[in-house]
N, C-alpha and C positions, 0 to 999 in steps of 0.2 A: 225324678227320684227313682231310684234301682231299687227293686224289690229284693227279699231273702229267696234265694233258691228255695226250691217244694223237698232239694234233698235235706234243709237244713231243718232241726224242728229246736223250739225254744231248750226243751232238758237237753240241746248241745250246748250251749251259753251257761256254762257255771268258770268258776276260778280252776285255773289249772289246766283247762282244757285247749286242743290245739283243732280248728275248723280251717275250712278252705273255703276262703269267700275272692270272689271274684281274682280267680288263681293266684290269691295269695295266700299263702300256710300263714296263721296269728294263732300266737298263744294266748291266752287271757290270762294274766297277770294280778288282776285286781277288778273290784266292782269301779262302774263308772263316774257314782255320786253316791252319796249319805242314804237316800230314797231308795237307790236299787237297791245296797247291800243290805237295808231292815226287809225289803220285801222279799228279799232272794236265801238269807241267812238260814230261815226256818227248812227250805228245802236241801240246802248244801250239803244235809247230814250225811256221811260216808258209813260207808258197813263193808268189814271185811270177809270173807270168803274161804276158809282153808281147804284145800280139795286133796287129798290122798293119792297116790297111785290106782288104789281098787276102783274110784271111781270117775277115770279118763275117759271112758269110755260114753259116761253121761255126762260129761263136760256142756256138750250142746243142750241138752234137757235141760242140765240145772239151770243156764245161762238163759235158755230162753223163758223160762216159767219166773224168773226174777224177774227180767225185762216185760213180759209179758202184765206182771204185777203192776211195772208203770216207773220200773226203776233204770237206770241209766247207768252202764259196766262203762265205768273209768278207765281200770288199768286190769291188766291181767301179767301174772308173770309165774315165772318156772325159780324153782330158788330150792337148796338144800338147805338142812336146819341139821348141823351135826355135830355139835357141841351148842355147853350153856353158851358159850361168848357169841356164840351167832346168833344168838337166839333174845338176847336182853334187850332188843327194839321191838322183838315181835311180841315178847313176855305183858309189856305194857298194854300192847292194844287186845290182847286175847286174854286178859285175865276169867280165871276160875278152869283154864284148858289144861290137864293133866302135861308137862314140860317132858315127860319120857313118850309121850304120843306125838311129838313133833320132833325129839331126835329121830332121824333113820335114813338111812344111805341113800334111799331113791328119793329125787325130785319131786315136789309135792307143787302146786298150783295155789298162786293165792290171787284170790279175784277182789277186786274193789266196786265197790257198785254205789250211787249217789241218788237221794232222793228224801223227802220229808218223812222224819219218822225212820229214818231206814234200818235202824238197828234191830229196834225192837219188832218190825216188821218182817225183812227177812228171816229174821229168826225166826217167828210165827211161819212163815211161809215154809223154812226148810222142817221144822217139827212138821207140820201137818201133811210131811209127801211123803213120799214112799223111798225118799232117801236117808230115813233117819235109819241110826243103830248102824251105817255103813262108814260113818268116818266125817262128813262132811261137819 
């Protein structure tokens, strides 16, 4: 029986995500059985991330003090927001965020990050750093 490589660790195994096991690239698509997906659901939770221009610079901070927390960065991507129409996907999952603080000509970074609890956590996490009142 083949063991999992020491590079892989379990918070890579969620839905959506793509691993290299024994050189081949899998995407995981779906849980395996009824059993997994009750035991794995509670952790699944996603938290979105909006990062500014002012603070590219702490890109690597913010990211590793989240991971550091225990959480696991999905996706990261670059994306302009500059009109409402671009913006009524992202409206949904940011509610209560000011819609003239995310129109603005420069590229702004939205990170995804996956783990139990994750919303109201990293929130908790980025209030009590020393990046609040900066944008994120």
């Amino acid at each position: 029986k083949t063991k999992i490589p020491p590079s892989l660790k379990e918070a890579d195994f969620f839905v959506g995500a793509n691993i290299l096991l024994l050189s081949r690239d899998l995407k995981l698509i779906d849980y395996a059985d009824s059993v997994t997906r009750k035991l794995l659901d509670d952790v699944d939770e996603r938290a979105f991330c909006f990062l500014p221009p002012t603070l590219y610079d702490s890109m690597a901070d913010i990211v590793s003090m989240i991971e550091h927390a225990g959480f696991t960065l999905v996706d990261i991507k670059s994306t302009n927001f500059v009109d409402y129409d671009d913006m009524k996907g992202a409206i949904e999952l940011m509610r209560g965020i000011n819609v003239d603080d995310l129109a603005r000509p420069e590229p702004a970074i939205v990170m995804s990050f996956r783990g139990a609890n994750s919303i109201s956590s990293i929130h908790k996490l980025i209030e009590s750093s020393s990046f609040v009142g900066t944008g994120l």
